[in-house]
C-alpha positions as CSV (number, residue, x, y, z in Angstrom):
1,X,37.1,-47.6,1.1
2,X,36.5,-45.9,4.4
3,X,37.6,-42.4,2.7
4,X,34.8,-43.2,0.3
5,X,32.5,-43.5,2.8
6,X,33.1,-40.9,5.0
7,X,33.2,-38.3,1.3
8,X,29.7,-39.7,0.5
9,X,28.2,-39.6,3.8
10,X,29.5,-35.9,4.3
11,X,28.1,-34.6,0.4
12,X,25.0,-36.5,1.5
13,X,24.6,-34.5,4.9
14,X,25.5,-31.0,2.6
15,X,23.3,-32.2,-0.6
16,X,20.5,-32.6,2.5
17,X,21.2,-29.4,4.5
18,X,21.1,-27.3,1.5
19,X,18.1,-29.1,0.2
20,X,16.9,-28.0,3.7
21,X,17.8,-24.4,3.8
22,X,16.4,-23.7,-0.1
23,X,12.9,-25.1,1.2
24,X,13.3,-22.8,4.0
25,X,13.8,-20.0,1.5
26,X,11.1,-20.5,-0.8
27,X,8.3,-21.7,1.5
28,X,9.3,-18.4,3.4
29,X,9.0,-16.1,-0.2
30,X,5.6,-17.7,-0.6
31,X,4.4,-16.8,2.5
32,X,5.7,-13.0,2.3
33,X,3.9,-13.0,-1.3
34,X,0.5,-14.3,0.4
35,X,0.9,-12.1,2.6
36,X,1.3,-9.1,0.7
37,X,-1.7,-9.8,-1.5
38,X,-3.9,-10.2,1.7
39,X,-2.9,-7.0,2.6
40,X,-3.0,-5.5,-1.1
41,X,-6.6,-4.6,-0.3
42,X,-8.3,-3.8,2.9
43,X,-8.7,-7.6,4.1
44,X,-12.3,-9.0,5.5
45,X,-12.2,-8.0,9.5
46,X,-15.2,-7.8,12.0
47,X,-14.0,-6.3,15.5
48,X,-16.1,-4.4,18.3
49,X,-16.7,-0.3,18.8
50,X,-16.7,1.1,22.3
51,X,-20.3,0.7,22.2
52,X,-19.7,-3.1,21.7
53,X,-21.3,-2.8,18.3
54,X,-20.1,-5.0,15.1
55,X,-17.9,-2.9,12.8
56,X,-16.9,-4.6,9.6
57,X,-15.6,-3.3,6.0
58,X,-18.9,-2.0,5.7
59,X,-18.7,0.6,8.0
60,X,-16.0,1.9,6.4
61,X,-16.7,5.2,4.6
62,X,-16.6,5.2,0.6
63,X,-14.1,6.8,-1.6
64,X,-11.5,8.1,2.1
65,X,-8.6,7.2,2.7
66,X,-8.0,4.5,5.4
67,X,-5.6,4.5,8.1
68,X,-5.1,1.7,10.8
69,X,-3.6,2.2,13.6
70,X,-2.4,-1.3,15.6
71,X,-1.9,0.2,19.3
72,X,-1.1,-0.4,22.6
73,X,-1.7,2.2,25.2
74,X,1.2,1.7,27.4
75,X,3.7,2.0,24.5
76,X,5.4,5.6,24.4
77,X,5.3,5.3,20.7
78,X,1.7,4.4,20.5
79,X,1.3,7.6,22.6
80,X,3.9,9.9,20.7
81,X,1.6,8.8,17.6
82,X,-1.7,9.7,18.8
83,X,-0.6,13.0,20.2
84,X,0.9,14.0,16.8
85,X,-2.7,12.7,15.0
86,X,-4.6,14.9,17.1
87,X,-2.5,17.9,16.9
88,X,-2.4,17.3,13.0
89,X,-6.1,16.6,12.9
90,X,-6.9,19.5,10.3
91,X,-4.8,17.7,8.2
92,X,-6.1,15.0,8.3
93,X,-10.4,15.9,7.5
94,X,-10.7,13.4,4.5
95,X,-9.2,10.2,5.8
96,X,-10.3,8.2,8.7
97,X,-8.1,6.4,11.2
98,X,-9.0,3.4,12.7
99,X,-7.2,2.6,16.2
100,X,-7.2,-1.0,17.0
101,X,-6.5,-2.3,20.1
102,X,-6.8,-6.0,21.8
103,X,-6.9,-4.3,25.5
104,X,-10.4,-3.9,27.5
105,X,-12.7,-1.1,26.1
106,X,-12.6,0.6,29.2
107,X,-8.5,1.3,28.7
108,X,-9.2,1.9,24.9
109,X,-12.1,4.6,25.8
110,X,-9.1,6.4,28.6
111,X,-6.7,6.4,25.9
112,X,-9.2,7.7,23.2
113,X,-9.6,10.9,25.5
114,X,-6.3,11.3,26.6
115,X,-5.5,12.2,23.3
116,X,-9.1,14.5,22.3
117,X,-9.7,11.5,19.4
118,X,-13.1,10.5,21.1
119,X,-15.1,12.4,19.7
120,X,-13.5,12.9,16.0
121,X,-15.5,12.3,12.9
122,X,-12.9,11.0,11.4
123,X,-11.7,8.6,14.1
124,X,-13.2,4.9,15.0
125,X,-11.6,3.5,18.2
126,X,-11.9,-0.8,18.0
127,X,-11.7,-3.6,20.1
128,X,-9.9,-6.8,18.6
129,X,-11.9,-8.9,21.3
130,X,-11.0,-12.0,19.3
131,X,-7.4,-11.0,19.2
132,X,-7.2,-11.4,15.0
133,X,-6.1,-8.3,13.6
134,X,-2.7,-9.2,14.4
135,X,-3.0,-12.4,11.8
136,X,-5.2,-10.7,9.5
137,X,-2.9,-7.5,8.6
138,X,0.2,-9.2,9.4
139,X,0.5,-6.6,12.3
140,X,3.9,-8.0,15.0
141,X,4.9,-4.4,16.3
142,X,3.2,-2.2,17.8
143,X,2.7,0.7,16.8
144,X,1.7,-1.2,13.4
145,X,0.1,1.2,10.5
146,X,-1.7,0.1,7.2
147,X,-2.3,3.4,5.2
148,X,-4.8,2.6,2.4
149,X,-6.0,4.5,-0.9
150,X,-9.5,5.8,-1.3
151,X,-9.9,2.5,-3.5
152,X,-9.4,0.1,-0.5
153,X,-5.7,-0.1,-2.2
154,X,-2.6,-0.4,0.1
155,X,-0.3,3.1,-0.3
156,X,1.8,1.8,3.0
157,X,2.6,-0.9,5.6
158,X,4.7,0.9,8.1
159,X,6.5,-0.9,11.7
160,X,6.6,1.4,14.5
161,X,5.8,5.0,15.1
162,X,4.7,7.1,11.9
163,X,3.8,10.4,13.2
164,X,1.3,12.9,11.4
165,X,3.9,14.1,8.9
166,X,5.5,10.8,7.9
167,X,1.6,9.8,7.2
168,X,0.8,12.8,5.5
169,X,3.8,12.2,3.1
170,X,3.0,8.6,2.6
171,X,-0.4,10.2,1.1
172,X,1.3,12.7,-0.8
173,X,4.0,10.1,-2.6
174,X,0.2,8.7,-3.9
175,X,-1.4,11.7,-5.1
């Protein structure tokens, strides 16, 4: 009888943990899918210039290719990145990159000139002063980039550095 007990309590406690680990799964593959179709177009986001003016989707220029860049500016790779943009930036004349940043404007506008991207056409320095592009694109590395079509569509999601060729041939693989 006690055999029997200690069997049932034990298939109980496996039947459970299982039970446990296969919600853990799922909930998890839900949450990766939501994710992905947030980010499967260029997602609702409202964040400040370095003239402390609203940018949203809106200011986002028709029919270019979209590239966000999620930055730090005392990350090496962050720097390695920006240098190889702006040394690349002939390349790059029908796209626009959009550097994001959570730090103080006043470090964002030192980096933007450290690297001659100040004054590109092509380039829109932002300040995430409420901190939500990190939840909104998914972004938890820095550097964090979200290459997007000409349609607003996703091309790639890329963790870490990415520097002007690896971007380059992201846009290529969509031509």
């Amino acid at each position: 009888m006690r055999k029997k007990t200690i069997l049932f309590i034990v298939l109980i406690g496996v039947f459970g943990l299982l039970s446990y680990l296969g919600y853990n799964v799922i909930s998890k593959a839900k949450e990766k899918n939501q994710i992905a179709k947030q980010l499967a177009t260029i997602p609702k986001f409202e964040f400040l210039t370095l003239a402390q003016q609203m940018f949203t989707n809106a200011n986002l220029k028709p029919n270019t290719y979209s590239i966000f860049i999620y930055y730090n500016s005392e990350c090496d790779f962050c720097q390695h990145e920006a240098q190889s943009i702006s040394d690349n930036l002939v390349s790059f004349k029908n796209m626009q990159f959009i550097f994001v940043s959570a730090e103080p404007i006043e470090t964002i506008k030192q980096f933007s000139e450290q690297y001659n991207l100040n004054n590109q056409q092509n380039v829109t320095f932002l300040y995430d002063n409420l901190d939500t592009f990190s939840s909104r694109f998914d972004a938890n590395s820095i550097p964090y980039l979200l290459i997007y079509d000409k349609n607003q569509k996703l091309i790639k999601k890329h963790k870490g550095q990415l520097n002007a060729k690896g971007i380059l041939r992201a846009l290529q693989q969509n031509d």
